[in-house]
C-alpha positions as CSV (number, residue, x, y, z in Angstrom):
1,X,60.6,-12.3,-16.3
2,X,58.7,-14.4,-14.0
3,X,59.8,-12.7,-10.9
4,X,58.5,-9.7,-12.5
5,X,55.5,-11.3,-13.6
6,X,55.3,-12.7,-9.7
7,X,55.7,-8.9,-8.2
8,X,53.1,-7.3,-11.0
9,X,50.2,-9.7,-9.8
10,X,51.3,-9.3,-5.8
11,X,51.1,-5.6,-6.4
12,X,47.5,-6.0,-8.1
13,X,46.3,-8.1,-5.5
14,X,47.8,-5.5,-2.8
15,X,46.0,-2.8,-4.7
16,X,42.8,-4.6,-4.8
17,X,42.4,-5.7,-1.3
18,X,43.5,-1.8,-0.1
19,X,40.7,-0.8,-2.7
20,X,38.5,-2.5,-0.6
21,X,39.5,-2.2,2.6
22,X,38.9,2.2,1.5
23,X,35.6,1.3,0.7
24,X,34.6,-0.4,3.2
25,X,36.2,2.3,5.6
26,X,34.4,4.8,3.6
27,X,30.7,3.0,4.1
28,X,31.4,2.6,7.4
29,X,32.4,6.3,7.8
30,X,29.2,7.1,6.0
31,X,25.9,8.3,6.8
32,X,24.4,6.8,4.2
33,X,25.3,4.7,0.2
34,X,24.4,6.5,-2.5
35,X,22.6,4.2,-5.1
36,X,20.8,4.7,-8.5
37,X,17.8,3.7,-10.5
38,X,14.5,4.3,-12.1
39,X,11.5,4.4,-11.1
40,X,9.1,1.4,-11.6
41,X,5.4,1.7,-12.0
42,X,2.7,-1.2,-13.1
43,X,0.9,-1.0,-16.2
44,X,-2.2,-2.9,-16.9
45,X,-3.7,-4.1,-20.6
46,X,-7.4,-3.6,-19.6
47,X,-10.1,-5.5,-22.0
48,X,-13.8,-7.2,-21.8
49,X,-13.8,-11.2,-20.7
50,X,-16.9,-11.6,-23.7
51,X,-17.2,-11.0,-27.5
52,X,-19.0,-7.4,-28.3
53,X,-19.1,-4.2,-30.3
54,X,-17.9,-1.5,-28.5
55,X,-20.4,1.2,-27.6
56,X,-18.8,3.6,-25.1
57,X,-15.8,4.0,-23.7
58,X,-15.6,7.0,-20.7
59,X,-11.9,8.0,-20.9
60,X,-9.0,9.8,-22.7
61,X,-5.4,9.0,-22.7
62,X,-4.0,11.3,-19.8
63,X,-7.7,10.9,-18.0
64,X,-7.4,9.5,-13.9
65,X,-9.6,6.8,-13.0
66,X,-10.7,5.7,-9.3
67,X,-11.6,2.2,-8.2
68,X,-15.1,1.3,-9.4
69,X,-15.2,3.7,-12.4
70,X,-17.7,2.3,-15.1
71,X,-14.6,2.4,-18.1
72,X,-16.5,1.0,-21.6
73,X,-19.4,-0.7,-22.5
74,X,-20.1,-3.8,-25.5
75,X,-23.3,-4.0,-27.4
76,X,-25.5,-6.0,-24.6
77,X,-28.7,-7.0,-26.2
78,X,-27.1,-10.6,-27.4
79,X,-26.2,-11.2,-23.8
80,X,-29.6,-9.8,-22.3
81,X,-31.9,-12.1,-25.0
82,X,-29.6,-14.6,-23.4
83,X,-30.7,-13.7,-19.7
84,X,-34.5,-13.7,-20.7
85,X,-34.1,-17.4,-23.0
86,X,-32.1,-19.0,-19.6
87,X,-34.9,-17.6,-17.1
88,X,-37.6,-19.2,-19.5
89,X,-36.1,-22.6,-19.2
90,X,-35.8,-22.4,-15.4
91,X,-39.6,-20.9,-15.0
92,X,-40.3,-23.8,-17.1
93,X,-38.2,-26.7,-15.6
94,X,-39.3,-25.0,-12.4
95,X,-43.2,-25.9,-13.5
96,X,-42.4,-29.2,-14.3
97,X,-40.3,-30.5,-11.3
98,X,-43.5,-29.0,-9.4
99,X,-46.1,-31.5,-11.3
100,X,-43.6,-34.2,-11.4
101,X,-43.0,-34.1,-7.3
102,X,-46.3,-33.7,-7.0
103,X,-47.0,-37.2,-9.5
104,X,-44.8,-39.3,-7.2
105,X,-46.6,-37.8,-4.4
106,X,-49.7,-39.5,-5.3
107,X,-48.1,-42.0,-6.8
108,X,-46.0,-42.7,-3.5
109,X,-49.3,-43.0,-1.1
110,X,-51.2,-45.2,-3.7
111,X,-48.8,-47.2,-4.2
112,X,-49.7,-49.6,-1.1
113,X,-53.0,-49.9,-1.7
114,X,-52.1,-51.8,-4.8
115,X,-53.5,-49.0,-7.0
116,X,-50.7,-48.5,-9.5
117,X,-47.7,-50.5,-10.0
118,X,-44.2,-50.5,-8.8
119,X,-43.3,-49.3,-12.2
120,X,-45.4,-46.7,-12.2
121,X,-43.9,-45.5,-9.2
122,X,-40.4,-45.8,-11.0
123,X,-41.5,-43.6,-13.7
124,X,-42.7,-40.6,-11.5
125,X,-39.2,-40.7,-9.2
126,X,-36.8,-41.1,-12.4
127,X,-39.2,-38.5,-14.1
128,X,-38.7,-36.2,-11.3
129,X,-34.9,-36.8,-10.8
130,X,-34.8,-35.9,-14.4
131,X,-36.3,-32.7,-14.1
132,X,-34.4,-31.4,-10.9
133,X,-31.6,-32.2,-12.8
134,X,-32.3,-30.1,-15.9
135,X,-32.9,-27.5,-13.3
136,X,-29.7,-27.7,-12.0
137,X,-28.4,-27.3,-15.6
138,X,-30.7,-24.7,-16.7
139,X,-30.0,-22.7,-13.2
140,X,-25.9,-22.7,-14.4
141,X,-26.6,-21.6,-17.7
142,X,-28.8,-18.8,-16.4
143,X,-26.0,-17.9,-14.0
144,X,-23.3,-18.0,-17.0
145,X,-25.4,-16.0,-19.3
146,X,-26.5,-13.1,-16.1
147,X,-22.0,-13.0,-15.4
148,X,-21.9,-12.4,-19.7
149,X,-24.3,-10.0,-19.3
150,X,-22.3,-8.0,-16.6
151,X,-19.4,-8.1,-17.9
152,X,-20.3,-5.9,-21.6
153,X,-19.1,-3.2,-18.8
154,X,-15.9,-3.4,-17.2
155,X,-14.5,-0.8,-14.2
156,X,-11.2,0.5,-13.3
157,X,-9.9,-2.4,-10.8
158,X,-7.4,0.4,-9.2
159,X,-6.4,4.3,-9.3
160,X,-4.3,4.8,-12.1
161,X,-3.8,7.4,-15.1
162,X,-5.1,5.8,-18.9
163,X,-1.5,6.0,-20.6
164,X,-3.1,4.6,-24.1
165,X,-7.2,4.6,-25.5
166,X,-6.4,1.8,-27.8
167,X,-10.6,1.2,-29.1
168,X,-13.2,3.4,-30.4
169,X,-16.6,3.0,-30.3
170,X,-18.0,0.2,-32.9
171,X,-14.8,-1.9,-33.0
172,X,-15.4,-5.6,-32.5
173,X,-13.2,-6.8,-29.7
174,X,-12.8,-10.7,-28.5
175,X,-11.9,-11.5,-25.2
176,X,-8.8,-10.0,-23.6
177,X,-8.3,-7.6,-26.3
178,X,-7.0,-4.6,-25.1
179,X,-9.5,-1.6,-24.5
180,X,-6.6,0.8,-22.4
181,X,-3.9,0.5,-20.9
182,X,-3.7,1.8,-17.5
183,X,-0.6,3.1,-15.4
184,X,-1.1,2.3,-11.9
185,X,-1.0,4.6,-9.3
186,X,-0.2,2.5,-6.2
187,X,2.5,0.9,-6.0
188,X,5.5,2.7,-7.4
189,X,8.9,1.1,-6.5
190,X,12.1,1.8,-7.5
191,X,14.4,-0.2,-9.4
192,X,18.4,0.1,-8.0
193,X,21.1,-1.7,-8.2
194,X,23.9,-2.4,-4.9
195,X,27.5,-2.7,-5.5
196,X,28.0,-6.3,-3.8
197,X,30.6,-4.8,-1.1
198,X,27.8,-2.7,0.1
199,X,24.9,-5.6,0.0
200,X,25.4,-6.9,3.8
201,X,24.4,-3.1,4.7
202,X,21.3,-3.3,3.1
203,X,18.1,-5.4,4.3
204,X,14.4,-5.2,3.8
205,X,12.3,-2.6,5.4
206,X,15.7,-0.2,5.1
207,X,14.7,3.3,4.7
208,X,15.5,5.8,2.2
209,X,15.2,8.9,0.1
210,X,14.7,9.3,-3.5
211,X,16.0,12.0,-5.4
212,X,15.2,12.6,-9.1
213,X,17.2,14.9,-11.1
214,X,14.6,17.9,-11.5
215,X,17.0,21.5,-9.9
216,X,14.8,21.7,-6.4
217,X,12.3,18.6,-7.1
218,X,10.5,17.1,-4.3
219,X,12.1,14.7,-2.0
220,X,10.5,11.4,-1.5
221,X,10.6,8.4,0.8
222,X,10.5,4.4,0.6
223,X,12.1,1.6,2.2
224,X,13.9,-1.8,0.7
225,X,11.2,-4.5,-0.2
226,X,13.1,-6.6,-2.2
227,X,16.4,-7.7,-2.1
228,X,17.7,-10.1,-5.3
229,X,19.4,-13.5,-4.4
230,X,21.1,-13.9,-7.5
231,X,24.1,-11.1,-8.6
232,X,24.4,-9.7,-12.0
233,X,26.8,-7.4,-13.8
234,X,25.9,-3.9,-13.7
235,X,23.5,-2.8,-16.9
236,X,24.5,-0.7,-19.2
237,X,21.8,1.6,-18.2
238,X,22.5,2.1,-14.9
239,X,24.9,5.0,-14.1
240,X,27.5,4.4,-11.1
241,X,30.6,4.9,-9.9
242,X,32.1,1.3,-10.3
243,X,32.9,-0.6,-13.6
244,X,30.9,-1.9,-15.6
245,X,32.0,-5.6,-15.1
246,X,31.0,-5.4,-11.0
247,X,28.9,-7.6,-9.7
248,X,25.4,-5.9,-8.4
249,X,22.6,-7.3,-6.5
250,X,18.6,-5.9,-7.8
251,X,16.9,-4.1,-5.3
252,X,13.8,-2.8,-5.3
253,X,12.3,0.3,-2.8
254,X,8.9,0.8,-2.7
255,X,8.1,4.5,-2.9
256,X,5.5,6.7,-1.4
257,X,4.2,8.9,-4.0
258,X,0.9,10.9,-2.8
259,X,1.3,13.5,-5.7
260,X,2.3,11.0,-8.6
261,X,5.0,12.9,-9.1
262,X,7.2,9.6,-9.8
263,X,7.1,8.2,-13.5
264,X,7.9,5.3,-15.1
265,X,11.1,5.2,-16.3
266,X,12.1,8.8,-14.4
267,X,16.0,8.4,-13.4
268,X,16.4,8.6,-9.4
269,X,19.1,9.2,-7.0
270,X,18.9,6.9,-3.9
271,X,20.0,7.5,0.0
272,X,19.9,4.2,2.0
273,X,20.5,5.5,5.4
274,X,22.4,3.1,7.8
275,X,21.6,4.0,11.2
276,X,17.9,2.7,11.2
277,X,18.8,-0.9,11.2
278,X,16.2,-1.6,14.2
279,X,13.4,1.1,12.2
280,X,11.0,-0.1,9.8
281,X,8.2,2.1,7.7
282,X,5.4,0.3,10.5
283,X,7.5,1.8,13.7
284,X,9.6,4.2,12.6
């Protein structure tokens, strides 16, 4: 029995190491490895940094936005009479660091003829440090209330498509709570697994095509950008060719998509071509 048991695992082991040997024949042989993933794209919870009532917001679920596009408005008069009480206490301090530099002026050329005392002299220079110091404080409270006061708007940061409207006009929001959620245009990579014979083929800057499933759909191009250290057992989601118990390696491509016809979540088939090792998307 343990002779048998002996030959059973030699065999095994026989089969496993001509297993790969074919593999690696066949990669070799090929043009190209055939990988598979999905496609990747940023989302981004978009919300006002201040307290507010919502009074406008520009855009519909489905709606593209461009950088700089005024998105929603808050309330702004709380943040405005803010503004005007700040400026009043610089003008103010302003007035009164004027007549108290002006004091120790006086009091500074008098004070050698004997003409006022050396405490009087104190009293003007700590009364005037005091007052350029409250305008240093008022000056920072105007410049906090003028940033509160631009930001009851907020603009689209990149080009993207609004996937959710989450506020209407009059709700109450605080800070950071979500106005829309924005899918972002720019970039869209591609999330693929790489069997672990195959991973000392593949390098950053590799190029590729990406394939999704749609009968005639557009082909589109990327390269490797990331490459995962660490190896994992292939997800359940992903479809390939090996067990499920293989050991993968993460990739990521990043994909050019000029007609955003790549969506989150949209299955791809991947073509990592291996005779570009010395290309790279800058020179190739």
């Amino acid at each position: 029995m343990k002779k048998r048991f002996v030959i059973l695992v030699l065999i095994a082991i026989s089969a496993l190491l001509i297993s790969i040997f074919l593999w690696h024949n066949h990669i070799e042989k090929s043009t190209y490895i055939n990988v598979y993933g999905n496609v990747d794209v940023r989302q981004v919870d978009l919300g006002f940094r201040v307290l507010g009532r919502i009074t406008q917001l520009m855009f519909e679920e489905g709606d593209v936005v461009q950088p700089g596009q005024l998105m929603a408005c808050i309330e702004k008069k709380p943040y405005s009479d803010q503004v005007h009480e700040a400026e009043a206490q610089v003008k103010a301090t302003e007035f009164s660091l004027e007549n108290a530099r002006k004091i120790l002026k006086r009091r500074c050329e008098l004070i050698s003829t004997g003409s006022i005392s050396q405490e009087d002299l104190d009293d003007a220079l700590t009364s005037f440090e005091v007052y350029a110091s409250q305008l240093k404080k008022f000056q920072a409270t105007l410049a906090v209330a003028q940033k509160n006061l631009a930001d009851t708007e907020f603009y689209a940061p990149t080009r993207g498509t609004i996937l959710t409207r989450i506020r209407e006009p009059g709700t109450v929001v605080s800070p950071g709570d979500p106005v829309y959620t924005l899918s972002v245009s720019s970039p869209v990579w591609i999330r693929a697994f790489i069997p672990e014979p195959s991973l000392g083929l593949v390098y950053p800057g590799m190029k590729g095509e990406i394939i999704t499933d749609t009968p005639g759909g557009k082909t589109y191009t990327g390269y490797v950008g990331f490459i995962s250290p660490v190896s994992e057992f292939t997800p359940k989601y992903v479809e390939t060719t090996q067990l499920r118990t293989d050991l993968v390696y993460r990739i990521r491509l990043y994909a050019d998509n000029p007609d955003l016809g790549l969506r989150q979540g949209q299955p791809v088939t991947i073509k990592l071509y291996l005779n570009n090792h010395n290309e790279s998307p800058a020179n190739g």
